[in-house]
N, C-alpha and C positions, 0 to 999 in steps of 0.2 A: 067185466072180469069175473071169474068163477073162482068162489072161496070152496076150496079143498079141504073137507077136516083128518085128518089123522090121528088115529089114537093107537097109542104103544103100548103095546099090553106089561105088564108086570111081570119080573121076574120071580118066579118060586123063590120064597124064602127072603124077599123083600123087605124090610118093612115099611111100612107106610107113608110119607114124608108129609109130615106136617109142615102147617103155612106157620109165620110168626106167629099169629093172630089165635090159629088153634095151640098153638103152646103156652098161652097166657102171657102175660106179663113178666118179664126180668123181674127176678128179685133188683131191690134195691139196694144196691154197693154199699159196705160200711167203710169204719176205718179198720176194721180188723180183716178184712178183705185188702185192701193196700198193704199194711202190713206184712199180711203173707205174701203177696207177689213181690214186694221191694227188699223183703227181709229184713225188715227191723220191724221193735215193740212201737206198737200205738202209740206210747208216751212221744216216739218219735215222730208220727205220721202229724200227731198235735202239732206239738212242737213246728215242723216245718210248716204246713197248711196253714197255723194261726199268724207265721210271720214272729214264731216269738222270737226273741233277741238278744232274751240274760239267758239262752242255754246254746253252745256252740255245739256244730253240727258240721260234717265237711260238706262243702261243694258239692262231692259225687254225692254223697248219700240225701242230701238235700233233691238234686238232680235224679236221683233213683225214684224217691218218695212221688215226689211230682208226675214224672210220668207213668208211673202204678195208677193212680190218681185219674191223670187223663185217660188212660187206656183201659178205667174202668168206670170213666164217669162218675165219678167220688164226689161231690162238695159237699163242703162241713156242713152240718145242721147248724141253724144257727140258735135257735131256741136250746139245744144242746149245749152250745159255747156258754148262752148267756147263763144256766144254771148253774156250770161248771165256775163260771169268774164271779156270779151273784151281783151280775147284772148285765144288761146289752151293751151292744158296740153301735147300738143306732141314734144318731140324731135327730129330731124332729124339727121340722122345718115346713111352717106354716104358710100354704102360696097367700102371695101378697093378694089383698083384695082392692090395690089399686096396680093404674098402670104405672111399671116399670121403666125406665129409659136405658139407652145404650151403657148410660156408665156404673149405674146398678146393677145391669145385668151381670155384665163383667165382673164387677167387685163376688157375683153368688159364682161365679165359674169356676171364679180361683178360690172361693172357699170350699165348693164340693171336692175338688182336685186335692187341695191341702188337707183335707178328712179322710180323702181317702188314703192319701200314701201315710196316716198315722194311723190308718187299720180301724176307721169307722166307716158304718154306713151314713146316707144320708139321704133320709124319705122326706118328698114334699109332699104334706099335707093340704089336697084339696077342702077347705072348708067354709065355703062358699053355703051362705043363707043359714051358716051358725056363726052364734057371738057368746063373748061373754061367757058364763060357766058351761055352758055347751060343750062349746070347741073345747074349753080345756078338758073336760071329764073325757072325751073325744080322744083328746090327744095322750091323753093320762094311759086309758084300755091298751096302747102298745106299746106300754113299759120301755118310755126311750130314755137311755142314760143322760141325754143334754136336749134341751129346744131352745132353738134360736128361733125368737120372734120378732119378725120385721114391722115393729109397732107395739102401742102400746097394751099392757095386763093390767088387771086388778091386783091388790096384795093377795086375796085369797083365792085369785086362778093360780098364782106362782104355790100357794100351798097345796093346792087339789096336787099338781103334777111333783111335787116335792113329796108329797103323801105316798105317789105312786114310784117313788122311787129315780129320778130325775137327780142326779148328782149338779146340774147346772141349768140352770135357768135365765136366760138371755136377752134381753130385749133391745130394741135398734130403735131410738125414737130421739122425741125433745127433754123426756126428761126419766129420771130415774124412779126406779120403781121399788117398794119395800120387798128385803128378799129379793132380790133379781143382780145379778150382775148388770151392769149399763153399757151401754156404748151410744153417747151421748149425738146429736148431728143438730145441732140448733140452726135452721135455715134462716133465722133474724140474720144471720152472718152473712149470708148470699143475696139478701136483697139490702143491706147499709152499705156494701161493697158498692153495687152496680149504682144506688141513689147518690153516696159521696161523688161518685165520678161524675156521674150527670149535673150535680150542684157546681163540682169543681168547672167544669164546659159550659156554665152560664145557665145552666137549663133551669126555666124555676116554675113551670105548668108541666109537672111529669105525671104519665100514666103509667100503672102498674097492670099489665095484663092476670087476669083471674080466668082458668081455665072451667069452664063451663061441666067438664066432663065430672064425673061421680068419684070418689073419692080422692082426688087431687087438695084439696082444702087442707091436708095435713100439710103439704108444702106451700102450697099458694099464700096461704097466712099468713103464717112468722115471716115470707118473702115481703108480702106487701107491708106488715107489719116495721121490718125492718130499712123498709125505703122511707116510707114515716117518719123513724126516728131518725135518718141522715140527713132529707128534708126540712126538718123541723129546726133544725140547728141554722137554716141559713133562709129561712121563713118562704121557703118553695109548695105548692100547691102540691097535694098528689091527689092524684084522680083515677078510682079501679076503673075497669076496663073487663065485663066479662065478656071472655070469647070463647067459641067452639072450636073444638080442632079440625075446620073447613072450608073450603075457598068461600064459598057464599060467606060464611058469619065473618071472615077476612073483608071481603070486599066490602061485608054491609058499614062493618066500623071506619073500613078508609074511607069511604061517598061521608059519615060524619066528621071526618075529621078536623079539617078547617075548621068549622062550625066549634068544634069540643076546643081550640085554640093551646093544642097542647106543641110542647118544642121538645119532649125529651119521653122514651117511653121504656122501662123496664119488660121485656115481653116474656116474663116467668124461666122459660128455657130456651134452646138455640132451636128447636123444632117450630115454637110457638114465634119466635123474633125472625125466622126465614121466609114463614106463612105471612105475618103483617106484611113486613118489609118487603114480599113481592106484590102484596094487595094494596100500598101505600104507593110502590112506583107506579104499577096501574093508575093509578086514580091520578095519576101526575102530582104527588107529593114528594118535594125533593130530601133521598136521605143521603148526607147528613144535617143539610143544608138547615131544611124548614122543621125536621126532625130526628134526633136523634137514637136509635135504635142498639138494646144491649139485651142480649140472652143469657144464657150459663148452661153449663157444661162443657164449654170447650169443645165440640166435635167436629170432625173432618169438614164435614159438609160447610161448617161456618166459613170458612179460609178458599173455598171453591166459590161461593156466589158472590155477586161483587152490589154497592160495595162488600169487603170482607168484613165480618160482622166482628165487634167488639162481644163480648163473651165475660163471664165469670167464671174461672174456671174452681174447680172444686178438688181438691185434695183427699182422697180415701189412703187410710192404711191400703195394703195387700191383705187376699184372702189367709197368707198364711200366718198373720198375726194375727186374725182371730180363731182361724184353725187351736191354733198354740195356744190361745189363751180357755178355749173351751177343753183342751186335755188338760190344760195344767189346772183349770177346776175341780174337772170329773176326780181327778186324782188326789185332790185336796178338799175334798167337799167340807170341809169344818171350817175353812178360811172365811174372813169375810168378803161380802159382796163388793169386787173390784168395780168401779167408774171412769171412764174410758173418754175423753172430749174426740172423734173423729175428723169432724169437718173443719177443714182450712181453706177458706176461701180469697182471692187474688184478682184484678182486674188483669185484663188480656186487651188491651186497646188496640183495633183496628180501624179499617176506615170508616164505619156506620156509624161513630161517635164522635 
């Protein structure tokens, strides 16, 4: 096929037609640019953009504002906002540096969701291969109004980020911390749950699964720690158990089983109690028969494989109770440090026990 070029001469008195590219750059939109296209004062463009609430505003002109806005590609500065209120709307929220499960996830879903319909942000901080006053000086440089940490501070990390300006400082662990608000989760509570029941069903050589993987030990302990103390009461053996989360390290433990003469086993979570208990049928060990098998967290998949697994299940407030408890900080920062017990734990008996 033959490419035909064509070129159209210009008309006298043309002028030129620049490409985007050769016109430069758009200026960048302000609010005094909305303004004039919606016709109202800036005070107002604030006003409705920031979501404020003590200043009423009609519908339409709220409705006007907005689309001036989008039709100019407007968003608020937000380094702007924050100099203007004398301090940010961001939260800091430090990624966990263990792994997560389904029902913690869940519990961060609905806390991002409940920040943001009370008009904050909420950054997670990757800080991965810093610890300790690091991560806080870290966390400190982007002047976040509140951090919520999934684990435990120092006293003087909680001052570095209080220095910087941090109206609430948060922490999510076993225990509380000086200066910090709490929210307490002591998992001694989830593994004397699952050990009473197995003492109550005769069990008295019970293993407590220990998960092999890298940072799990903040849970695994107080769990096995807490099967301990329910055993102890009725003079039952307990016996760790470290395992991988994978069918080999499954299957090497069930081929010992017999041998280790255990009748009842704690398997940490319902992930790590579905892996044994298929490596244990494998091997021809009968559960509930020759062993009895209990996970925690309650999840779907536990009530699909058969038998259905016995479970601890765990009780979390909602993300919007700690939404709510970290604005009613920020906005009281002279109060003292609130203390918060979260975890309620409950046996779920199915047929694995």
């Amino acid at each position: 096929m033959r490419h035909v070029m064509v070129q159209i001469p210009k008309q006298a008195g043309q002028p030129p037609i620049e490409s985007e590219e050769a016109q430069g750059p758009r200026p960048v939109p302000t609010s005094a640019d909305v303004a004039r296209l919606a016709g109202v004062s800036r005070a107002t463009v604030s006003y409705v953009l920031n979501n404020t609430s003590s200043v009423r505003i009609s519908e339409p002109t709220r409705h006007r504002v907005r689309a001036a806005a989008e039709e100019l590609g407007y968003v608020p500065h937000a380094a702007a906002r924050s100099l203007r209120a004398g301090h940010s709307r961001m939260v800091l929220m430090p990624a966990s540096h263990v792994p997560v499960g389904p029902l913690f996830s869940h519990f961060l879903n609905e806390l991002h969701w409940a920040l943001r319909r009370l008009d904050y942000t909420v950054v997670q901080y990757g800080s991965v291969g810093m610890g300790g006053d690091e991560a806080a000086r870290a966390w400190a440089e982007l002047r976040p109004v509140a951090v919520f940490v999934p684990g435990m501070l120092a006293p003087g990390q909680v001052e570095v980020l209080k220095r910087a300006g941090a109206k609430a400082v948060v922490t999510l662990g076993p225990e509380r911390v000086a200066g910090a608000h709490a929210l307490l989760m002591d998992h001694r509570e989830v593994g004397r749950c699952a050990g009473a029941h197995l003492v109550e069903r005769g069990r008295r050589r019970i293993g407590v699964v220990v998960p092999a993987e890298t940072g799990l030990q903040v849970f695994s302990e107080p769990r096995l720690q807490g099967v301990r103390e329910a055993a102890a009461a009725a003079g039952a053996e307990v016996v760790p158990l470290p395992l991988a989360y994978t069918e080999e390290s499954a299957a090497e433990l069930a081929g010992r089983w017999r041998a280790l003469g255990l009748d009842g086993v704690f398997a940490y979570n319902d992930e790590y109690a579905m892996l044994l208990m298929r490596a244990l049928q494998d091997a021809g060990v009968e559960v509930p028969g020759e062993t009895a098998v209990i996970g925690a967290d309650d999840l779907l998949l536990g009530r699909l494989v058969r038998p259905r697994l016995s479970t601890v299940h765990l009780k979390m407030p909602s993300g919007q109770v700690l939404a709510e408890l970290l604005d009613r900080v920020v906005r009281a920062p002279g109060a003292g440090p609130e203390v918060h017990d979260l975890l309620a734990a409950s046996m779920v008996v199915r047929e694995s026990s």
